[in-house]
C-alpha positions in Angstrom: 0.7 -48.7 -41.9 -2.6 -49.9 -41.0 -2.3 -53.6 -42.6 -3.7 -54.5 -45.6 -1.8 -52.6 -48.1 -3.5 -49.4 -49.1 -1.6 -46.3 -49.6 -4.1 -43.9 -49.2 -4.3 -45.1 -45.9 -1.2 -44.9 -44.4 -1.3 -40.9 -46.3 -4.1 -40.3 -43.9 -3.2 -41.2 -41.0 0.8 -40.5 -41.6 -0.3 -36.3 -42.7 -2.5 -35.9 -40.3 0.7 -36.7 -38.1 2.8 -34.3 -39.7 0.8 -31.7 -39.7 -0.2 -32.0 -36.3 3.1 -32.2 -34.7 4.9 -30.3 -37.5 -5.3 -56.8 -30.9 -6.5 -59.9 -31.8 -8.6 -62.8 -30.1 -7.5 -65.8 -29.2 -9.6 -65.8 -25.7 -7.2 -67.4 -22.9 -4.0 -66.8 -21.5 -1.6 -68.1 -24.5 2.0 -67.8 -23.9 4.0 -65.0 -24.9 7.3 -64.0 -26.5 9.4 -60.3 -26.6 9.3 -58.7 -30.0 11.6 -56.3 -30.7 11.6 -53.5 -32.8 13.7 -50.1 -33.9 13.3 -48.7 -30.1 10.8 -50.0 -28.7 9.5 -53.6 -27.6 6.0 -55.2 -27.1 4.5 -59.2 -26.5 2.6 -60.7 -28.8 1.4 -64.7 -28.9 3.9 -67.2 -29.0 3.6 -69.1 -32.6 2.4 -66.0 -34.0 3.6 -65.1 -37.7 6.4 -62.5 -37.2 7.3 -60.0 -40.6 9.2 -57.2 -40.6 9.2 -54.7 -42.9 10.6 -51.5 -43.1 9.2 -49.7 -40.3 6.5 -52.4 -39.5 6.5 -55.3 -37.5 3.3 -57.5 -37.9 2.5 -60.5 -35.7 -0.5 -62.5 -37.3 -2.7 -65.5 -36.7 -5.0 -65.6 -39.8 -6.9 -62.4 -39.3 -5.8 -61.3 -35.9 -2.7 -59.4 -35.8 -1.3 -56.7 -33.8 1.1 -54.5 -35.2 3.8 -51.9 -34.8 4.4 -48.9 -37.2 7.3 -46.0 -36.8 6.5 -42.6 -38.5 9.3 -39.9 -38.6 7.5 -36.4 -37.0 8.4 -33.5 -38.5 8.9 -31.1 -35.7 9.4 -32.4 -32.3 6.3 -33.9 -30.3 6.1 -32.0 -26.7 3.7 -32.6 -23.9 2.4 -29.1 -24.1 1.3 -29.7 -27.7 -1.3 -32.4 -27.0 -4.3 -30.7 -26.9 -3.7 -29.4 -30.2 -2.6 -33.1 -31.3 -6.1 -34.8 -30.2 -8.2 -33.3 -33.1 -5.3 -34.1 -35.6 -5.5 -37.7 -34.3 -9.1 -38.0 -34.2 -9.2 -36.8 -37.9 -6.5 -39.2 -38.7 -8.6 -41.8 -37.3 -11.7 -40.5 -38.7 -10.4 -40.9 -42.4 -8.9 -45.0 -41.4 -12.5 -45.3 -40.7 -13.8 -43.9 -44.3 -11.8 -46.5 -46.0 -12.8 -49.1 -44.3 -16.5 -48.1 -44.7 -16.6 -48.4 -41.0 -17.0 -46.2 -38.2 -15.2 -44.6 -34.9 -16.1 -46.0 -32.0 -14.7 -45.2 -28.1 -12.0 -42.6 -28.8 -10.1 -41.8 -25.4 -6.9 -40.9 -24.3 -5.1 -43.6 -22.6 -1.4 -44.4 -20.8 0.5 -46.1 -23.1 4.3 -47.3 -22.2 4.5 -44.6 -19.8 3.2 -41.8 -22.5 0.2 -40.0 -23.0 -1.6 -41.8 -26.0 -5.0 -41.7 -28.1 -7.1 -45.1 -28.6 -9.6 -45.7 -31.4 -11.7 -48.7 -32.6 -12.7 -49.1 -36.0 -15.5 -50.9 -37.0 -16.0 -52.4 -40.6 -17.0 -55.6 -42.2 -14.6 -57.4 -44.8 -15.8 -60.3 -46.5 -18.5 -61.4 -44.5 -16.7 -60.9 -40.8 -17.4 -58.2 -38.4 -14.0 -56.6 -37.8 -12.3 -53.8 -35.3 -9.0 -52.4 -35.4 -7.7 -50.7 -32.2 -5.7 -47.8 -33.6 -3.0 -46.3 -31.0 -1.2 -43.5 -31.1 1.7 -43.0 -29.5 3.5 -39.5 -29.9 7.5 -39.6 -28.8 9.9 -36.9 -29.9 10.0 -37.0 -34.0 8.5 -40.5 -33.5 5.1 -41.6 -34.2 4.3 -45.1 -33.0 0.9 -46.3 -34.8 0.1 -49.3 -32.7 -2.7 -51.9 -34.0 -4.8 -54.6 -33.6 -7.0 -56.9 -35.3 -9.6 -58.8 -34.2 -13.2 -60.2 -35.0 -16.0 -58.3 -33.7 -17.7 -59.2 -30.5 -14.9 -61.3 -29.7 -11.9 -61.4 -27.0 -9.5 -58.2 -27.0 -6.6 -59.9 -25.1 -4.3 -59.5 -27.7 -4.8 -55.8 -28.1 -5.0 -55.6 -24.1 -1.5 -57.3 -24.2 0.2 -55.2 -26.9 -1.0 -51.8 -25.0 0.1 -53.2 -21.5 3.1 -54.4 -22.9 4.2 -51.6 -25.1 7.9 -50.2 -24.2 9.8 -47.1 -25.2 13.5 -47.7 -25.1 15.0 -45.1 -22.8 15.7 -41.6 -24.6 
């Protein structure tokens, strides 16, 4: 789920998925806490607004948020199958960014919890503020990982920084 509650959304990116395999300002060094979810773990801002739903954990602060969303796979993620993964991923992202009337900026694979993943900033404006989501994906057995941040436009990423550095996988 890519926050704000749109359906069509969470399709896109969630098919692209299957068929493939079958952060938020805040500037400073705040103080952190563990959250855990359904086999994995990240930090996130202390006196941040925990909610758990389902397969989503959201920790907010107005509109910054960083969040962590389970897909079932499928077939089996392996290794092997990543370069046929990337376009699938870059599509899903592609469509998040046709919602939002925004656009794809800085795709890259990047090491995520010890895993291969693919990174993706989203541009759009909402209501007046310049907006980016950093879109993650992280690809684990029949699990999908859909790792996000929110933040305004232009300003500091250390939220999103945090929730990539501090992403875990419980063992297998």
């Amino acid at each position: 789920m890519v926050p704000v509650p749109n359906p069509r959304k969470r399709a896109a990116v969630g098919l692209a998925l299957l068929l493939a395999a079958g952060c938020g300002g805040g500037g400073g060094k705040a103080k952190e806490r563990v959250v855990r979810g359904e086999g994995f773990t990240f930090a996130a801002p202390l006196g941040w607004m925990v909610d758990r739903r389902g397969g989503v954990i959201q920790v907010q602060n107005g509109t910054d948020l960083v969040s962590v969303t389970r897909y079932p796979l499928l077939r089996r993620f392996r290794p092997e199958l990543w370069a046929k993964v990337v376009p699938e991923l870059d599509r899903a992202a592609s469509a998040v960014a046709k919602q939002q009337a925004g656009t794809v900026v800085d795709p890259q694979t990047v090491t995520v919890g010890g895993q291969r993943a693919r990174r993706y900033d989203v541009r759009y404006d909402r209501a007046g503020r310049k907006l980016t989501e950093r879109i993650t994906f992280v690809l684990r057995e029949k699990v999908e990982y859909l790792l996000l941040c929110r933040y305004d436009r232009g300003g500091p990423a250390d939220v999103c920084e945090l929730l990539l550095r501090s992403f875990r996988l419980a063992a297998a």
